[in-house]
N, C-alpha and C positions, 0 to 999 in steps of 0.2 A: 504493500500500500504506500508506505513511504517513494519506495521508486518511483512510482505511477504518480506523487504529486511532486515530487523534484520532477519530472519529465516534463506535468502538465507545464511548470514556469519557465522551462527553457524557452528561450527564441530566438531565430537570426536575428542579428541585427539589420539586415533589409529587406524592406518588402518586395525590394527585385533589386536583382544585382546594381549598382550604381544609382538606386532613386531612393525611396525614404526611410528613414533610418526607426527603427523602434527604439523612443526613450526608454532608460530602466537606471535611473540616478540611483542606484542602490548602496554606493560606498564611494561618496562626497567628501571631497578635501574638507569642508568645512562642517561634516557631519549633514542631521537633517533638522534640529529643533536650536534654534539662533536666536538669544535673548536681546532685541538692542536696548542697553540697561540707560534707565533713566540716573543723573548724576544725583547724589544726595549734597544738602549744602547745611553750615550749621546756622545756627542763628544770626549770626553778623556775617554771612552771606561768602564764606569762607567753604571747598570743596570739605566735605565731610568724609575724609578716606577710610577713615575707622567703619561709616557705615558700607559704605562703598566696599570697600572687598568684604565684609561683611553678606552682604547682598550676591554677590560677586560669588561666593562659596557657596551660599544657600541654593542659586539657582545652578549652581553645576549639579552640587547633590541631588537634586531634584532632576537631573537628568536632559541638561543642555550638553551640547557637543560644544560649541562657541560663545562665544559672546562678542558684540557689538559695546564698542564703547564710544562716547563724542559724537553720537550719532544725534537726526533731528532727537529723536526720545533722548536722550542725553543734554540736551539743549546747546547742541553745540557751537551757535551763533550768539550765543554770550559767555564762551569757555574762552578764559586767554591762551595763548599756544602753550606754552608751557604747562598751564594744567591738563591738557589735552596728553601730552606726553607724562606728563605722572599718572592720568589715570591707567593708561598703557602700563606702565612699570608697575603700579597697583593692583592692578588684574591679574596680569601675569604673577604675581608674588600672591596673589591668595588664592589663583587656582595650580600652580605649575602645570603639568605637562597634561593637569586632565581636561581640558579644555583650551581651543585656539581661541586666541583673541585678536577683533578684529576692528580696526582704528576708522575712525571716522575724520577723513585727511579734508573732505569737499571745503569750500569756498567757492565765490562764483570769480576768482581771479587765478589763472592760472599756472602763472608764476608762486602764489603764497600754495596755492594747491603742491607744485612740484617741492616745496619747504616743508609744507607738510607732512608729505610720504617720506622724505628722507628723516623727519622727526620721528614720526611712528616708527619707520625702520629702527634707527639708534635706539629706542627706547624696548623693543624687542617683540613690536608686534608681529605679530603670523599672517597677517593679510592687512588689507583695506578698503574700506568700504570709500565706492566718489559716486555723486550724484551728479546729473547733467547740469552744469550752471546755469544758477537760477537767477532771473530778474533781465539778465543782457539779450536773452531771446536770440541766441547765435545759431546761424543753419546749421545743417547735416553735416558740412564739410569742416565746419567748428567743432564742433560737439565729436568729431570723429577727433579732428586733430586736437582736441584736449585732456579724451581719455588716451589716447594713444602717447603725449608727453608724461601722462601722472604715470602712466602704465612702466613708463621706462627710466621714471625719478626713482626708483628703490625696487629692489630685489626681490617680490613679495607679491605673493596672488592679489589680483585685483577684481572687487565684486561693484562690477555695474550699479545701478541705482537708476531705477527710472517713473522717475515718481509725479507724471506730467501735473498733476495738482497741488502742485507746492513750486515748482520748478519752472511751470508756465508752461514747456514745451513738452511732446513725447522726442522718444530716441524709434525713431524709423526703424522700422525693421531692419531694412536693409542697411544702415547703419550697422547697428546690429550683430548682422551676419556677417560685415567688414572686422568690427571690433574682436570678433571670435578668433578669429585666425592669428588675432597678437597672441602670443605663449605666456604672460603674463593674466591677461583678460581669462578669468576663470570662472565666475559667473556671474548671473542675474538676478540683481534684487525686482522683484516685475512687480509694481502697483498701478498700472495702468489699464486692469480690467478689462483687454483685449483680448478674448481667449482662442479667435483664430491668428494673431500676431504671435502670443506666446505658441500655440501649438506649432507656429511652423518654425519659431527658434530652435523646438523643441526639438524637431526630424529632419533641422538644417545643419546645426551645431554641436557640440561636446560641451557648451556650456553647461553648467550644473545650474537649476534653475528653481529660485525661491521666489515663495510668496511671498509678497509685499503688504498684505490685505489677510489680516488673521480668519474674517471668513471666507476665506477661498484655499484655505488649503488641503481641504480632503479634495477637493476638486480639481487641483494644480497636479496633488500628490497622484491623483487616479490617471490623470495624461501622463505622468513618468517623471515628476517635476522631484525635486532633490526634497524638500521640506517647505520651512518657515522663520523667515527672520520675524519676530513678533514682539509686542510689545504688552499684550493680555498674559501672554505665560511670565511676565512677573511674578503675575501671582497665581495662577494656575498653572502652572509649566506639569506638575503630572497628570493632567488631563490632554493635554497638548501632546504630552511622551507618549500616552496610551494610544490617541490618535496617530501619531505618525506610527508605532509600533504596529499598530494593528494594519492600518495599508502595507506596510511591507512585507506582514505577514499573512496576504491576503485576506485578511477577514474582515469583508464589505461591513458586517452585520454590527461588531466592535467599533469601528471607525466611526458610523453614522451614528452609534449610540453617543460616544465622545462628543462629535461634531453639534448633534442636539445639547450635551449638556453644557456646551461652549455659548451656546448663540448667548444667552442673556446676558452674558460675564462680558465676551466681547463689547456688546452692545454698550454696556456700562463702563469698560475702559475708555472705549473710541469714538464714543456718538455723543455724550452728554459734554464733557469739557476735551480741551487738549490734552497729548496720553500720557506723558508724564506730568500734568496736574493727577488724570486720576490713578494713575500707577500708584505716585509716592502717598496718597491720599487712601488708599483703598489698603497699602502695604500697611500704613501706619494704625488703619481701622483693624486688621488683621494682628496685630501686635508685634509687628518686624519695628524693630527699634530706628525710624528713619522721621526726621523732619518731612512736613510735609512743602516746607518752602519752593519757591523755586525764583527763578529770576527776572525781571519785565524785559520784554514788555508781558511775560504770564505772569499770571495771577494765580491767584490759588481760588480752588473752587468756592461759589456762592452758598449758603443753605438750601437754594431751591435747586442747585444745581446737585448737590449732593443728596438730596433726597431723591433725586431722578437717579442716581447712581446705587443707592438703598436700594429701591425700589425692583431695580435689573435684578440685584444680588440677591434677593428676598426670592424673587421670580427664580432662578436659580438654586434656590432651594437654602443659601448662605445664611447663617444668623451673626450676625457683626454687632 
């Protein structure tokens, strides 16, 4: 019986000699469950390290492969460079070798961008996270020659970011399918909710390919897609582990159970305030010892805003 279901999973990789390739992301450089960690800050608005690898450790144990640091969820448009490069040396010193850690280098200038990756480098990151630069609205031919310069400032996997609703622009496909062939360029953060753009990355590429969008990833995951860089598995990361586990382990049945008991949690991360307002908010409702501050131009959650945030949690079955 065993035979018979190792047989059933095998597959070419084409559906005909030289045309479309079968995704099967099953053993990603960057693993498949990717926390991008919101920064903690203390009181007088100083990085909170203590809680930070704190955090940092909790959610490895809990069964992340990676972690994203300096990232938007990180609040990384108010981190000075240098604290960006000690959250890197911070991470890496509270999780060592069980978890990569992966820097969040973007700027929309890309010269500070190339400063960047060579920072995160030194400081002993394992990859990099860059997004399309945001606000300048630069063509295809930008946008290609700017990941293509950060891709070759430092020595270290580079994960796309294409996040057209923060960013202004999408990254073309065919962009895209350009960028893959750099050896550096290793994969796709994808929040652009295109799912015949991503399917044809998918059976174009070797890129390893994440969700960008916490609810879409049993559905990323089912096209062949790597996992989920997310920002709900703060605080649900073992429900998020059960789901990716269970797609890999083909059981449809597992997955959609997870996937169901995510919706309401998601919703209450992502929809009610920005996600590191409710990350650090909802951690600290939970009893994870973390400030729920954070930096302007965010705010911290309103009372009606936080009872819409309740209210998800309660729906979810949480008592807080």
């Amino acid at each position: 019986m065993a035979e018979q279901n190792e047989t059933a999973h095998e597959f070419d990789p084409y559906l005909a000699e030289g045309q479309v390739k079968h995704p099967d992301q099953t053993d990603p450089y960057f693993g498949h469950l990717i926390t991008a960690m919101v920064t903690p800050f203390t009181k007088d608005d100083r990085v909170d390290f203590k809680a930070f690898e704190a955090l940092a450790a909790k959610l490895v144990d809990e069964g992340n492969d990676s972690l994203v640091v300096s990232g938007t969820t990180g609040e990384t448009s108010t981190l000075e460079d240098y604290e960006k490069a000690d959250l890197v040396r911070a991470a890496k010193s509270a999780v060592g070798d069980r978890a990569k850690i992966i820097a969040g280098t973007s700027t929309n200038h890309t010269s500070h961008d190339l400063e960047m990756a060579a920072r995160a480098e030194r400081a002993g990151a394992d990859g990099q996270l860059v997004v399309t630069p945001y606000y300048n609205k630069p063509s295809q031919d930008g946008v290609y020659a700017h990941f293509t310069a950060v891709a070759e400032a430092a020595d270290m996997p580079l994960m796309i970011y294409d996040i057209p609703g923060r960013t202004g622009i999408p990254i073309a496909t065919e962009t895209i399918l350009k960028l893959a062939e750099h050896p550096r360029i290793m994969s796709l953060k994808d929040a652009k909710n295109d799912i015949t753009a991503t399917t044809e990355v998918l059976t174009k590429t070797d890129l390893e390919i994440y969700s960008g969008d916490d609810q879409n990833v049993l559905a990323w995951m089912a096209m062949g897609a790597a996992g989920v860089v997310s920002v709900t598995s703060h605080v649900a990361a073992p429900t998020f582990r059960r789901m990716v586990d269970a797609v890999l382990n083909y059981d449809l049945k597992e997955a959609r159970i997870a996937h169901s008991e995510l919706g309401p949690v998601i919703r209450a991360i992502m929809t009610r305030v920005q996600g590191a307002v409710a990350s650090k908010l909802v951690l600290n409702w939970m009893g994870f010892p973390i400030n729920t501050d954070v930096r302007l131009p965010l705010v911290q959650a309103n009372e009606a805003e936080q009872e819409l945030v309740l209210t998800d949690l309660r729906e979810a079955g949480w008592t807080l």
